[in-house]
Backbone as a printed PyTorch tensor [residue, N CA C, xyz], in Angstrom:
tensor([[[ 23.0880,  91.8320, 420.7660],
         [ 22.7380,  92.6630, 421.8960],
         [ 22.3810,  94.0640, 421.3890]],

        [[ 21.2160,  94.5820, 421.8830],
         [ 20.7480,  95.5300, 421.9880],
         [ 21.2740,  96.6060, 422.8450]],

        [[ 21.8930,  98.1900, 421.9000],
         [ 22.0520,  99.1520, 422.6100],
         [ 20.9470, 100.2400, 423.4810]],

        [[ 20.9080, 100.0750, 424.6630],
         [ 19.9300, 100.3340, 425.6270],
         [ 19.0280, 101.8600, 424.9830]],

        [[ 18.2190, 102.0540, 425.0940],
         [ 17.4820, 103.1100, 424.8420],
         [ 17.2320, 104.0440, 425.6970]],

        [[ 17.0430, 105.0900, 425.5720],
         [ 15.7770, 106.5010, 426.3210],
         [ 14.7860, 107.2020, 425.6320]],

        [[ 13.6770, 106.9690, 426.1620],
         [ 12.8250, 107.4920, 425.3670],
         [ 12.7940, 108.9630, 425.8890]],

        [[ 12.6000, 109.9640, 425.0180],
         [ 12.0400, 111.5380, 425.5530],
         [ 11.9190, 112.1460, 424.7070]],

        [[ 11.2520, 113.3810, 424.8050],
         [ 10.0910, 114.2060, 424.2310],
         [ 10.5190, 115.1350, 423.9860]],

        [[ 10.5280, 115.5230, 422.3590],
         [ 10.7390, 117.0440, 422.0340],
         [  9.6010, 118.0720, 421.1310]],

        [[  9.7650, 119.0920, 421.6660],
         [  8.4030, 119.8410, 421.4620],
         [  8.9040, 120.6350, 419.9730]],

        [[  8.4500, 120.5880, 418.7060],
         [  8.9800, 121.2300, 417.7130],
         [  8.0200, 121.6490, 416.9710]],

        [[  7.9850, 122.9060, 416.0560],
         [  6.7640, 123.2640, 415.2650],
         [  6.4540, 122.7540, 414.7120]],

        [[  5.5130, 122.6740, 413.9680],
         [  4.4710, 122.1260, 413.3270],
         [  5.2320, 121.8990, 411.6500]],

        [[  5.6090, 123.1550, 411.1800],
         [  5.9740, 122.9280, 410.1500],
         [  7.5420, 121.6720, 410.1630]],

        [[  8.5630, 122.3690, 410.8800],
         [  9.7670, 121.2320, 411.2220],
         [  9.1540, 119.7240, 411.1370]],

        [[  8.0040, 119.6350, 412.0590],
         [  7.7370, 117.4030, 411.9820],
         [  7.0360, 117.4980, 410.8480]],

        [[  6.5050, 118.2460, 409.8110],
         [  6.0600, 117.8710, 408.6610],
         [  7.1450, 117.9850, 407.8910]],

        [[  8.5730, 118.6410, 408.0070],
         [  9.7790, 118.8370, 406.6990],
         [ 10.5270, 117.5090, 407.2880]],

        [[ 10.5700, 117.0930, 408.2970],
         [ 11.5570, 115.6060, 409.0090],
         [ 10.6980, 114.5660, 408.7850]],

        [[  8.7920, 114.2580, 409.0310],
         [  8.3430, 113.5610, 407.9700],
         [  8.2830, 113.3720, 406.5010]],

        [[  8.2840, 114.2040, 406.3760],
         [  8.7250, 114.3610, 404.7650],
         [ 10.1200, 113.7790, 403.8180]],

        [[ 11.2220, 114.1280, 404.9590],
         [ 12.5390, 113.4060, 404.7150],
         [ 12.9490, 112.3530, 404.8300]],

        [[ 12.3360, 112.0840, 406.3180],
         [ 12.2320, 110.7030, 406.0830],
         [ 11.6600, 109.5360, 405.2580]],

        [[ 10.2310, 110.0170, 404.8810],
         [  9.6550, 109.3830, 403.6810],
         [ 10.9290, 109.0100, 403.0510]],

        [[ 11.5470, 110.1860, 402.3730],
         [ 11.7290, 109.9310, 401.0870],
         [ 12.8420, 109.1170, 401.1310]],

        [[ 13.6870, 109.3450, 401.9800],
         [ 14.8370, 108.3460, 402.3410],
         [ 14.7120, 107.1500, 403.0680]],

        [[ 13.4440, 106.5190, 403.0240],
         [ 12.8160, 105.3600, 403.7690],
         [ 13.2320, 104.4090, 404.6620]],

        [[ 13.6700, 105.9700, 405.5560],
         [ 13.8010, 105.6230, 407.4730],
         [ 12.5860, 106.3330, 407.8140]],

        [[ 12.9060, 105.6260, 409.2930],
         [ 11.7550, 106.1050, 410.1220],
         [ 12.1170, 107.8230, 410.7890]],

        [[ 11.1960, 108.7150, 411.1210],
         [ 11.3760, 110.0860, 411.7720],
         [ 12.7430, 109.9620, 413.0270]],

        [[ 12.3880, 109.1100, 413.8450],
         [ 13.3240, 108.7990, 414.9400],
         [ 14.8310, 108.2050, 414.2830]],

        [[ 14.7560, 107.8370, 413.3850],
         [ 15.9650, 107.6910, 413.1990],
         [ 16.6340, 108.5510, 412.3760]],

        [[ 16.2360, 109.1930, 411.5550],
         [ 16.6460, 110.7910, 410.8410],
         [ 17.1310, 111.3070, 412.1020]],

        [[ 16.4190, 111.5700, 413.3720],
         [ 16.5530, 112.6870, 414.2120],
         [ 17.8370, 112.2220, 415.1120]],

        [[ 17.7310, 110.6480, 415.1530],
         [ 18.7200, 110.2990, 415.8940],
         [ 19.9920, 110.6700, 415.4490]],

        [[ 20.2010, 110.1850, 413.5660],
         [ 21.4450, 110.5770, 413.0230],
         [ 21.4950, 112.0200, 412.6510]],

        [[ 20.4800, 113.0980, 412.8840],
         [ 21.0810, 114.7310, 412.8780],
         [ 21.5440, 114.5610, 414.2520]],

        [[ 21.6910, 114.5630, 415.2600],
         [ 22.0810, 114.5860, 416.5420],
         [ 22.7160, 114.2430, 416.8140]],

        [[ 23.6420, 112.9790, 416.1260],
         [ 25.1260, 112.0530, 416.3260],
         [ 25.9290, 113.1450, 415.6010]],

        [[ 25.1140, 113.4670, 414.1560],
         [ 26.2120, 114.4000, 413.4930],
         [ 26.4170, 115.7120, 414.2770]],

        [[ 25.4740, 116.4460, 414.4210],
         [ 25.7100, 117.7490, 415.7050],
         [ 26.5850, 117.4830, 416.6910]],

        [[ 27.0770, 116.3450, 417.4940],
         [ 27.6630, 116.1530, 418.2820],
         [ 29.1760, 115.9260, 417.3910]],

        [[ 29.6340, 115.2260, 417.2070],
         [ 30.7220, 114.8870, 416.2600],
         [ 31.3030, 116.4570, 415.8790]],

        [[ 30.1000, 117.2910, 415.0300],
         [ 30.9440, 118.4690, 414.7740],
         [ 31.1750, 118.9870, 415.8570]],

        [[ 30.0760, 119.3020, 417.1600],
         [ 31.0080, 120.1980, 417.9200],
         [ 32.2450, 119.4620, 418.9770]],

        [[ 32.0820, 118.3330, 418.7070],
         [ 33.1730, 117.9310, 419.2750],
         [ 34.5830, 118.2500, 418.8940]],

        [[ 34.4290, 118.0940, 417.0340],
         [ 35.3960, 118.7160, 416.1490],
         [ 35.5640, 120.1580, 416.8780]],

        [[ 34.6630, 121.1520, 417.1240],
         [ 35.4530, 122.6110, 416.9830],
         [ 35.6350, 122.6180, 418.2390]],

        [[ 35.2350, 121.7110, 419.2820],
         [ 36.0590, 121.9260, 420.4220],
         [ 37.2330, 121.3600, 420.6500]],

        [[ 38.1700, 121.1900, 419.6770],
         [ 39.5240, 120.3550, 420.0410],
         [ 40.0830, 121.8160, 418.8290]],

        [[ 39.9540, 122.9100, 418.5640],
         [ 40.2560, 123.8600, 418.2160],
         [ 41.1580, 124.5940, 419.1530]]])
């Protein structure tokens, strides 16, 4: 089973989707999924400093 999706749209400079294409290359995931796992980790930490 498949965890359900949302698709939506983020507007970012020009240079940023060429340094997150770029990363992703090299670590051979796709852009969306780099972005997905910076965003699990962002959450996690501030979840961490909110139990401070």
């Amino acid at each position: 089973m498949t965890t359900p999706k949302k698709t939506t749209g983020v507007r970012v400079p020009i240079y940023l989707d060429e340094e997150l294409t770029k990363l992703a290359s090299y670590r051979g995931i796709t852009k969306n999924s780099l972005i997905v796992t910076a965003l699990w980790e962002y959450l996690k930490k501030e979840k961490g400093n909110n139990n401070d």
